[in-house]
SEFI-890216 format. One record per residue: residue number from 0; residue in three letters; x, y, z of N, C-alpha, C, CB in turn. Coordinates in pm, whole numbers, plus 50000, padded with zeros to 5 digits. Glycine has a CB too. Layout:
residues N
  nr rest   npx   npy   npz  capx  capy  capz   cpx   cpy   cpz  cbpx  cbpy  cbpz
 NUM  Ala     X     Y     Z     X     Y     Z     X     Y     Z     X     Y     Z
...
end
This chain:
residues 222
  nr rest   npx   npy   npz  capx  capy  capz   cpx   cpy   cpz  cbpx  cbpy  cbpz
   0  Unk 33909 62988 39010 33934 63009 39153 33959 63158 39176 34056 62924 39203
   1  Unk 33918 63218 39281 33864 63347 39308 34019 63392 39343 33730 63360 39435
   2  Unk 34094 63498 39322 34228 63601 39353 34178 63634 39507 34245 63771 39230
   3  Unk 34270 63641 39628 34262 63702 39756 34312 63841 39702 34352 63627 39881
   4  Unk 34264 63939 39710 34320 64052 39704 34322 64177 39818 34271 64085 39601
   5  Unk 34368 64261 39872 34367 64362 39942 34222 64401 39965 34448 64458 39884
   6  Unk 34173 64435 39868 34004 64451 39885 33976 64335 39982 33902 64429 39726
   7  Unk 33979 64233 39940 33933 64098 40045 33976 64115 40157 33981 63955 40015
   8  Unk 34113 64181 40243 34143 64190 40317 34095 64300 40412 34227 64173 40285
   9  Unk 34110 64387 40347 34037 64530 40424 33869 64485 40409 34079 64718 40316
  10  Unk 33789 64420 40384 33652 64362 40396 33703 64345 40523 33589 64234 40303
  11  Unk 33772 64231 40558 33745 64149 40650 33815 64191 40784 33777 64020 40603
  12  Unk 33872 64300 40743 33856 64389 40861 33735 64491 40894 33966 64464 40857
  13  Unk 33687 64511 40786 33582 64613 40790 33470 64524 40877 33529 64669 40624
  14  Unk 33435 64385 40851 33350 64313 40938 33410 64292 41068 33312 64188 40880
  15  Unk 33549 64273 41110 33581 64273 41222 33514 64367 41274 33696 64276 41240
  16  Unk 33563 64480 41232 33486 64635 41347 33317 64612 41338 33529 64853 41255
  17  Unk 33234 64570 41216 33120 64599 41244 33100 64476 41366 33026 64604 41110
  18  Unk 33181 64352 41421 33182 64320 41521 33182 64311 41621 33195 64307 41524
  19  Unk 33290 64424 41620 33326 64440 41732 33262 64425 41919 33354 64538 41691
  20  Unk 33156 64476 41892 33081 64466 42004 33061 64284 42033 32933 64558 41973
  21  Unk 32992 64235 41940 33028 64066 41936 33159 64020 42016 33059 64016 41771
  22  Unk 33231 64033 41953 33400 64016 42010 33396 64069 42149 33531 64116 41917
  23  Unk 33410 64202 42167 33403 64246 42324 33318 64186 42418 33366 64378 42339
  24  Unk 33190 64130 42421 33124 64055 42482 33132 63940 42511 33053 64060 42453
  25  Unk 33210 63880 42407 33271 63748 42433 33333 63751 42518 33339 63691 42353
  26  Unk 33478 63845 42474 33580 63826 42555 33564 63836 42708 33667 63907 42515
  27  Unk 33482 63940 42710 33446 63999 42844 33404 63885 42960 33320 64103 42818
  28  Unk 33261 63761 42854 33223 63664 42941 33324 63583 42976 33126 63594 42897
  29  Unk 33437 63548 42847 33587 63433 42869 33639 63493 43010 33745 63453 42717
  30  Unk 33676 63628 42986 33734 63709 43133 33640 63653 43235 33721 63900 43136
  31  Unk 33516 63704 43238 33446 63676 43394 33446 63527 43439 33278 63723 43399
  32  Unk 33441 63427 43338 33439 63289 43341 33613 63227 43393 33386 63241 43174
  33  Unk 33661 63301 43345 33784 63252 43417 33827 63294 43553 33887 63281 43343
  34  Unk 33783 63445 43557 33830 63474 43724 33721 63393 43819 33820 63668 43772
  35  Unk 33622 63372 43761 33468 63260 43837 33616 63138 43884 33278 63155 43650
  36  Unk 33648 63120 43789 33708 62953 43814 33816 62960 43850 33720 62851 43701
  37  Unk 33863 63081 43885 34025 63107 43964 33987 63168 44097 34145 63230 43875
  38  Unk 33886 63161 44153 33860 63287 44263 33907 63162 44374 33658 63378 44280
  39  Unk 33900 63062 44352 33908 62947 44445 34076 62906 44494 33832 62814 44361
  40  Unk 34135 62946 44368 34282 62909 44408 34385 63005 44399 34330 62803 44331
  41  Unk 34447 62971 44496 34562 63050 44586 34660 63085 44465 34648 62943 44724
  42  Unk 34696 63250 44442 34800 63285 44393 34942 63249 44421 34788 63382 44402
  43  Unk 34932 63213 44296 35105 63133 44299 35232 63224 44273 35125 63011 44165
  44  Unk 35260 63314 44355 35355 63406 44323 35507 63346 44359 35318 63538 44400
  45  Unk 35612 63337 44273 35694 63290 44302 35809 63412 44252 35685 63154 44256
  46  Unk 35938 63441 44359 36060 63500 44309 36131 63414 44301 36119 63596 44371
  47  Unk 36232 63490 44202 36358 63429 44121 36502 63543 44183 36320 63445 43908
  48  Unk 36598 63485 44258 36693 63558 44315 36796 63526 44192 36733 63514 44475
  49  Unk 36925 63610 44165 37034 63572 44054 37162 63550 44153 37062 63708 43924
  50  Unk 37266 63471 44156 37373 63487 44155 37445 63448 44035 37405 63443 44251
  51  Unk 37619 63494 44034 37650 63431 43915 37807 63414 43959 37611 63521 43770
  52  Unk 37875 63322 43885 38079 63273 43936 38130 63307 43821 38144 63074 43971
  53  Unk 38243 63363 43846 38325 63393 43692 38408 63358 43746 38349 63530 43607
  54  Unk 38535 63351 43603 38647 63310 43604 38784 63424 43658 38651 63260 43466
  55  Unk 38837 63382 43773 38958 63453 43823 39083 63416 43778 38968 63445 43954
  56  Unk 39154 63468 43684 39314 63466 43628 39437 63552 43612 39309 63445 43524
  57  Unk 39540 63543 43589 39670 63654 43622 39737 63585 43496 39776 63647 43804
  58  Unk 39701 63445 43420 39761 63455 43297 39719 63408 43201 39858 63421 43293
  59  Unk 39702 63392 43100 39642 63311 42961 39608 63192 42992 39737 63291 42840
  60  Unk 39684 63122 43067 39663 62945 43020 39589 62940 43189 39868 62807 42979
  61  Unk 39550 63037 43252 39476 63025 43364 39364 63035 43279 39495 63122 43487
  62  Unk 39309 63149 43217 39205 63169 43168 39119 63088 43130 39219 63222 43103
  63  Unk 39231 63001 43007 39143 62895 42915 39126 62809 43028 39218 62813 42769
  64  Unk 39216 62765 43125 39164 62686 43172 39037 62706 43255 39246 62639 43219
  65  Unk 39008 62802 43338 38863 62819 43418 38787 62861 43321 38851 62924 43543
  66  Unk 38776 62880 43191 38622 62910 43135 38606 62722 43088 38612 63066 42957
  67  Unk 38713 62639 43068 38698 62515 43031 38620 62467 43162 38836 62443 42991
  68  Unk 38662 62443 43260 38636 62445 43387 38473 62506 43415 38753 62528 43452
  69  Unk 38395 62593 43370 38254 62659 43403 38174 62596 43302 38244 62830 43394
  70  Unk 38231 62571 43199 38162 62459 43092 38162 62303 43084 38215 62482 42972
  71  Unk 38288 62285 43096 38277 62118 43182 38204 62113 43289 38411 62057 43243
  72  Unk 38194 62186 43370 38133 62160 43505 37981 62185 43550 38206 62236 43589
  73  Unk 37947 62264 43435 37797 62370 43441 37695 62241 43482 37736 62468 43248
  74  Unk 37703 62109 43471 37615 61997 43472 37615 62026 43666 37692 61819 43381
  75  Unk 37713 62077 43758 37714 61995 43861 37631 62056 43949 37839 61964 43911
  76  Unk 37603 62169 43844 37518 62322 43946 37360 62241 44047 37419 62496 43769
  77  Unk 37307 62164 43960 37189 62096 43993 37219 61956 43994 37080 62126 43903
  78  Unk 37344 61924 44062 37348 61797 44087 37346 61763 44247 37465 61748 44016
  79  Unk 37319 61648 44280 37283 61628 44411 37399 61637 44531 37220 61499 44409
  80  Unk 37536 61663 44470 37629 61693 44539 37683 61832 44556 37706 61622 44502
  81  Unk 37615 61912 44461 37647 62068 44473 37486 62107 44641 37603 62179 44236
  82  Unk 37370 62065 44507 37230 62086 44588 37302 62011 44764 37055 61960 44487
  83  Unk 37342 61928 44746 37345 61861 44898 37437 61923 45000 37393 61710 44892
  84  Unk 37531 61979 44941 37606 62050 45013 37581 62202 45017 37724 62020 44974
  85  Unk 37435 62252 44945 37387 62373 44971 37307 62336 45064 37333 62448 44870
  86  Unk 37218 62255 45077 37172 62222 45175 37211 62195 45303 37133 62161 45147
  87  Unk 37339 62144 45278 37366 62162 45432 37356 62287 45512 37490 62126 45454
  88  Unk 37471 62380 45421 37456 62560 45451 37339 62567 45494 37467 62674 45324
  89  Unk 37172 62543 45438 37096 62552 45476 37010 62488 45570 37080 62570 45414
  90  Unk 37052 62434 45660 36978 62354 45729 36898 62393 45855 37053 62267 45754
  91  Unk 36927 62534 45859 36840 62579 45957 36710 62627 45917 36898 62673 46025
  92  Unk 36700 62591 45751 36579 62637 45691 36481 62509 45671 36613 62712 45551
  93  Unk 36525 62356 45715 36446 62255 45649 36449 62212 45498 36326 62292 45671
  94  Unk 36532 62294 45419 36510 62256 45237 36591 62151 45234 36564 62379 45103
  95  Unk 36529 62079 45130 36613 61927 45114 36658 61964 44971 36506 61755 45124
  96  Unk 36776 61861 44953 36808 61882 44816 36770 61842 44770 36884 61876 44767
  97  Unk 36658 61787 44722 36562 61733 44610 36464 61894 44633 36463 61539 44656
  98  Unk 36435 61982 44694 36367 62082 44661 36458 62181 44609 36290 62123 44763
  99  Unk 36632 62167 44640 36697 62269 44583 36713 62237 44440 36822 62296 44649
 100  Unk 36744 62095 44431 36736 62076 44304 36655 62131 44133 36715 61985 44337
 101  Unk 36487 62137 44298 36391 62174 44160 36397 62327 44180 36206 62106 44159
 102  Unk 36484 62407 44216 36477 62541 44209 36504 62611 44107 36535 62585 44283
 103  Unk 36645 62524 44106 36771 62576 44065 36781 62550 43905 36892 62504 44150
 104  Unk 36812 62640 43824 36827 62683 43665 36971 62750 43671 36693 62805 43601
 105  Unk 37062 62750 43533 37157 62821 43526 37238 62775 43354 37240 62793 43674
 106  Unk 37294 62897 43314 37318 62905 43211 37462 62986 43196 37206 62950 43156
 107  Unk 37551 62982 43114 37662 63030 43086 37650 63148 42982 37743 62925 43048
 108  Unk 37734 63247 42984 37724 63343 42922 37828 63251 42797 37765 63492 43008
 109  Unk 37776 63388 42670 37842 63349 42555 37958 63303 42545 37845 63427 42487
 110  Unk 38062 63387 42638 38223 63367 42655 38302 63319 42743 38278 63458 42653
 111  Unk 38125 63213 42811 38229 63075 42877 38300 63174 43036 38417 63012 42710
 112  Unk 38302 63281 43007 38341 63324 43155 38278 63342 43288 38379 63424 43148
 113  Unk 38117 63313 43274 38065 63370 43357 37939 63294 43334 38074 63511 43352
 114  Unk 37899 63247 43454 37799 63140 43467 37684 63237 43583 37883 62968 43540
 115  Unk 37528 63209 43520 37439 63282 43613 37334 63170 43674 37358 63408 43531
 116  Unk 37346 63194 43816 37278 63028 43850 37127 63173 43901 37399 62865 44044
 117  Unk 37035 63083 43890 36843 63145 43937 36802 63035 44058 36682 63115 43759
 118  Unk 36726 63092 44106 36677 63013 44227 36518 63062 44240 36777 63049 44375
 119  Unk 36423 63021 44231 36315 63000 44207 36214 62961 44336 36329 62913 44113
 120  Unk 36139 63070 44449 36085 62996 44570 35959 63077 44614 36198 62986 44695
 121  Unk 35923 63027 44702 35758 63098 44710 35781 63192 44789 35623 63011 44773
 122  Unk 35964 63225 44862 35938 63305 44963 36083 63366 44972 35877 63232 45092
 123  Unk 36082 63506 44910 36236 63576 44865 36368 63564 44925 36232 63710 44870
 124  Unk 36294 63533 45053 36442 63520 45089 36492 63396 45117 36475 63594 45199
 125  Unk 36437 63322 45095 36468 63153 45048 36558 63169 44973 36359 63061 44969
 126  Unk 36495 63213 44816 36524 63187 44657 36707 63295 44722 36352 63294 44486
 127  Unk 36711 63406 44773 36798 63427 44799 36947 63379 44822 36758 63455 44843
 128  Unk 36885 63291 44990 36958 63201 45017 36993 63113 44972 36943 63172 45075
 129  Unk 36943 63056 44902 36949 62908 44814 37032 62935 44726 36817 62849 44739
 130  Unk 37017 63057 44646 37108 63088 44518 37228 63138 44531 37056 63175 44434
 131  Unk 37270 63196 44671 37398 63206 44735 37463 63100 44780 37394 63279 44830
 132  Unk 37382 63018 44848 37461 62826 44896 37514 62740 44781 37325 62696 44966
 133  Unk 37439 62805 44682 37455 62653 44594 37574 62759 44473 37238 62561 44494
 134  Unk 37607 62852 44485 37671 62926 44432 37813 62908 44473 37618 63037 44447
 135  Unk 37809 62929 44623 37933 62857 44668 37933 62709 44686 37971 62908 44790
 136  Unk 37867 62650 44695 37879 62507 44746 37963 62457 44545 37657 62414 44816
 137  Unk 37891 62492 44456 37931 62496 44359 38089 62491 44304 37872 62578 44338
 138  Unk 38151 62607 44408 38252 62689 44373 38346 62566 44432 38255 62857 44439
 139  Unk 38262 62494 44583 38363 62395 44633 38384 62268 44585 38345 62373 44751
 140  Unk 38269 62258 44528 38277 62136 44438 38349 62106 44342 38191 62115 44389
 141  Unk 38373 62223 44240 38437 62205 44145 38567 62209 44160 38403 62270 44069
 142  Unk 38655 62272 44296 38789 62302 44367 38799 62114 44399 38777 62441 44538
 143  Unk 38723 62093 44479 38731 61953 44520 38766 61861 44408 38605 61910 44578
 144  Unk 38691 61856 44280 38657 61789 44156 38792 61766 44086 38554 61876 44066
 145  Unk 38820 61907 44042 38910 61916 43948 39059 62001 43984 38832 61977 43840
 146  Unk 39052 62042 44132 39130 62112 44175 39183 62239 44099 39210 62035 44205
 147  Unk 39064 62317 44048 39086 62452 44009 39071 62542 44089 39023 62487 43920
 148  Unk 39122 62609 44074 39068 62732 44230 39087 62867 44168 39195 62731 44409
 149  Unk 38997 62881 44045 38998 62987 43987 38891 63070 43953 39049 62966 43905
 150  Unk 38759 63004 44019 38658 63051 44019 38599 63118 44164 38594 62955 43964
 151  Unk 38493 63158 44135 38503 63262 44246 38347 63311 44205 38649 63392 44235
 152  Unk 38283 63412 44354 38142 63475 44297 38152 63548 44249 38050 63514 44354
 153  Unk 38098 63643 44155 38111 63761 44093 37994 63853 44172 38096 63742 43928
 154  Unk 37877 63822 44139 37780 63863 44241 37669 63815 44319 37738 63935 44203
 155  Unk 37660 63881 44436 37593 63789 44571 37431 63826 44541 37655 63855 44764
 156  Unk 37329 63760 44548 37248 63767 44518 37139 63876 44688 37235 63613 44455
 157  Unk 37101 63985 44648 37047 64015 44764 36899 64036 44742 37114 64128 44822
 158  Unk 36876 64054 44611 36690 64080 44558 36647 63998 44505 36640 64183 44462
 159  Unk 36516 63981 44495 36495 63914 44379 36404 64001 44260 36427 63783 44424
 160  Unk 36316 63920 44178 36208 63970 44068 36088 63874 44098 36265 63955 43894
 161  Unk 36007 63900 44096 35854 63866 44125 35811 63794 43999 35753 64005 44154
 162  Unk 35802 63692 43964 35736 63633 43846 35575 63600 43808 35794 63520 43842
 163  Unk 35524 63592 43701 35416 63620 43696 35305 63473 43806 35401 63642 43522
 164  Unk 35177 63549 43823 35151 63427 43883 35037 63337 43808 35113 63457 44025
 165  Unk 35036 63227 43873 34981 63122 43766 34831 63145 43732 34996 62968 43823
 166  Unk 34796 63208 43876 34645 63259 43856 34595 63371 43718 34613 63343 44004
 167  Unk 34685 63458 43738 34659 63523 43655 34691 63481 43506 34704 63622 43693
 168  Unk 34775 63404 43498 34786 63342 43308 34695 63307 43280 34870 63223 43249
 169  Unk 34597 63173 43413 34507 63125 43369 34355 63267 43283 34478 63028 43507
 170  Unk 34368 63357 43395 34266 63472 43325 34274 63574 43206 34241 63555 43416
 171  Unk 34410 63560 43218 34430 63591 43043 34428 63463 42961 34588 63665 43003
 172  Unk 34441 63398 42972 34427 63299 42917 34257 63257 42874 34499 63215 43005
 173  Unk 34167 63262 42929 34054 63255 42926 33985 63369 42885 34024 63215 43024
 174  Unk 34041 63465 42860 34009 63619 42783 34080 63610 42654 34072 63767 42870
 175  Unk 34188 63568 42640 34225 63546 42518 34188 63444 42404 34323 63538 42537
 176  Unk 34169 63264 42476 34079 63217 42360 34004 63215 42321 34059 63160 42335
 177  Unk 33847 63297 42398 33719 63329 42282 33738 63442 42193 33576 63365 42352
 178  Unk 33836 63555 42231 33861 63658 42170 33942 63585 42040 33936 63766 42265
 179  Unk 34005 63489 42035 34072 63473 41895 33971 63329 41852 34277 63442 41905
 180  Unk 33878 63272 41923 33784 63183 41838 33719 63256 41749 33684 63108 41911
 181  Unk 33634 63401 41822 33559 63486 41769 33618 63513 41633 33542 63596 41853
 182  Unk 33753 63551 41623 33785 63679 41519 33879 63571 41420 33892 63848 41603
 183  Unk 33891 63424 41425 33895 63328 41336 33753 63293 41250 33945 63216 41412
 184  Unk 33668 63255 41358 33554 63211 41244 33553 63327 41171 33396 63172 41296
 185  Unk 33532 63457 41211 33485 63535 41126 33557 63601 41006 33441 63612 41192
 186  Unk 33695 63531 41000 33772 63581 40912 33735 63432 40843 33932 63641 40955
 187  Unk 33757 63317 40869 33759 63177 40769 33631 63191 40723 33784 63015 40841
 188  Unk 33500 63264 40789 33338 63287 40707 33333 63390 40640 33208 63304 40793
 189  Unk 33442 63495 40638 33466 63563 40495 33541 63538 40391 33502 63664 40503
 190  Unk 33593 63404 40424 33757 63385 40337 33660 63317 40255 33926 63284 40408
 191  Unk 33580 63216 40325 33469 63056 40251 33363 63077 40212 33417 62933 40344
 192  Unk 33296 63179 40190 33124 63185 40235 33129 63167 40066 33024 63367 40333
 193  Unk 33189 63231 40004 33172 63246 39823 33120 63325 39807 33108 63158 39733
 194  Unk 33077 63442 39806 33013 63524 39811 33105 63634 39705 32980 63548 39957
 195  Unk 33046 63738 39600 33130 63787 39540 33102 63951 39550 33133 63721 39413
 196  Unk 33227 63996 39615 33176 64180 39714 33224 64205 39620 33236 64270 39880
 197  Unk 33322 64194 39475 33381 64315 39400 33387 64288 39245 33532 64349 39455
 198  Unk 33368 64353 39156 33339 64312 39038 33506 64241 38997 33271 64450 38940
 199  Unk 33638 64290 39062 33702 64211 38988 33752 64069 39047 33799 64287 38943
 200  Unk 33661 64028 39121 33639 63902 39152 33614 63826 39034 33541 63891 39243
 201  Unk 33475 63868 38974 33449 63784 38824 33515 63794 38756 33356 63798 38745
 202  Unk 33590 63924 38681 33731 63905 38621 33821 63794 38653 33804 64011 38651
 203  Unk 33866 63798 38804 33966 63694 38852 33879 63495 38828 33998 63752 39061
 204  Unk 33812 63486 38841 33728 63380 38828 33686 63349 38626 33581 63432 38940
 205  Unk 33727 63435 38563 33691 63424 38422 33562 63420 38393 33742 63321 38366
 206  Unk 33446 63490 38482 33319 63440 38470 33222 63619 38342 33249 63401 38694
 207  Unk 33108 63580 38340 33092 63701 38288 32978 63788 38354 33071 63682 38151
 208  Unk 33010 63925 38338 32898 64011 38420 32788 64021 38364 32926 64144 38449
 209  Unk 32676 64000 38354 32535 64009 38319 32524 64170 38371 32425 63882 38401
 210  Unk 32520 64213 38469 32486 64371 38525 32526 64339 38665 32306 64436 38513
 211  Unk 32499 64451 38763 32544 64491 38867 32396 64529 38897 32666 64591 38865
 212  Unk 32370 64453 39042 32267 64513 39129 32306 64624 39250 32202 64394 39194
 213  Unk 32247 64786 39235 32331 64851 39316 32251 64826 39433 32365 64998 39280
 214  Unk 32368 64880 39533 32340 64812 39677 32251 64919 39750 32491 64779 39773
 215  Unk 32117 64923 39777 31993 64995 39790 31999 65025 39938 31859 64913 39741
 216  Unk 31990 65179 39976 31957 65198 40133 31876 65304 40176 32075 65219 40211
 217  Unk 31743 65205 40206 31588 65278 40231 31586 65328 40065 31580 65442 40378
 218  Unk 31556 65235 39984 31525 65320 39866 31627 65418 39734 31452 65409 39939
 219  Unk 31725 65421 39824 31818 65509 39754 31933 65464 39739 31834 65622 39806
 220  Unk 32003 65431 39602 32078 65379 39556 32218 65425 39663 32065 65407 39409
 221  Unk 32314 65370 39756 32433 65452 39771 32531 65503 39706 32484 65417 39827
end
């Protein structure tokens, strides 16, 4: 059985590049073939606004208790009684809480003090609003719940970030898998073909050399 060696490797880059043009043409048609089949549908651009609640205390056993309090409670952020009572706040906008619901993401920082809720909408100052209602509606819920009143906003959400849109993944996406079909076969048809480019291949294989045919160009040995 034949040794993979460095030589084998730098080959099969060396055929990549004499490819290259192969590869670029591919990719190029994957590219045009995908924006062909995206030209039809509507960019899905969606922002993501941040707010986030931390814990307010003046003594130790306040402390533990509101970071216990942002971790016990982190379930209620997207529950239909936080969402429903953001929704109310919002009701001059039409959002129901089954759409705040699907907005809304949120996660706790490492040290339990500080919780960051995201709001997710096709139109910024929605995702804004939404992530400020349910931030407080949050804050009342959990006062109501457990009668802590030690939490509080830390910050109000006024921007958002633009996330990528779906149209466009799809066209990288379609530029990217002939570009890596291409440059697989052609590495697994140098890995398989059997073919033997270096004399210590037959060494590695235990086989024996009869001679070496040199490799001829127009006549003249290289």
């Amino acid at each position: 059985m034949s040794v993979f060696t460095t030589k084998d490797i730098g080959h099969i880059f060396a055929q990549l590049w004499r490819s290259k043009w192969i590869i670029l043409f591919i990719t190029l048609a994957g590219l045009l073939a995908g924006m062909a089949a995206t030209t039809d549908d509507e960019p899905d651009i969606r922002y993501r606004a941040t707010s986030s609640v931390c814990v307010t205390y003046t003594t130790y056993q306040e402390q533990m208790r509101g970071s216990s309090v942002i971790t016990s409670y982190s379930d209620l952020v997207t529950s239909s009684l936080v969402c429903g009572r953001a929704a109310e706040m919002l009701a001059d906008t039409g959002v129901l809480t089954s759409q705040i619901q699907r907005m809304i993401e949120n996660s706790v920082s490492g040290n339990s003090y500080v919780m960051f809720i995201n709001a997710t909408a096709q139109e910024p100052q929605l995702a804004i609003r939404v992530v400020n209602a349910v931030a407080q509606a949050f804050i009342e819920e959990v006062s109501t719940v457990s009668g802590n009143n030690s939490l509080q906003i830390l910050d109000v959400a006024y921007t958002t970030t633009t996330l990528a849109s779906a149209v466009s993944s799809k066209v990288i996406i379609a530029a990217l898998a002939p570009f890596c079909v291409v440059c697989a076969w052609i590495i697994l048809r140098e890995i398989f073909e059997g073919k033997v480019r270096f004399i210590s291949q037959c060494a590695a294989d235990q086989g024996e050399l009869f001679g070496i045919l040199p490799d001829i160009d127009q006549g003249r040995p290289r």
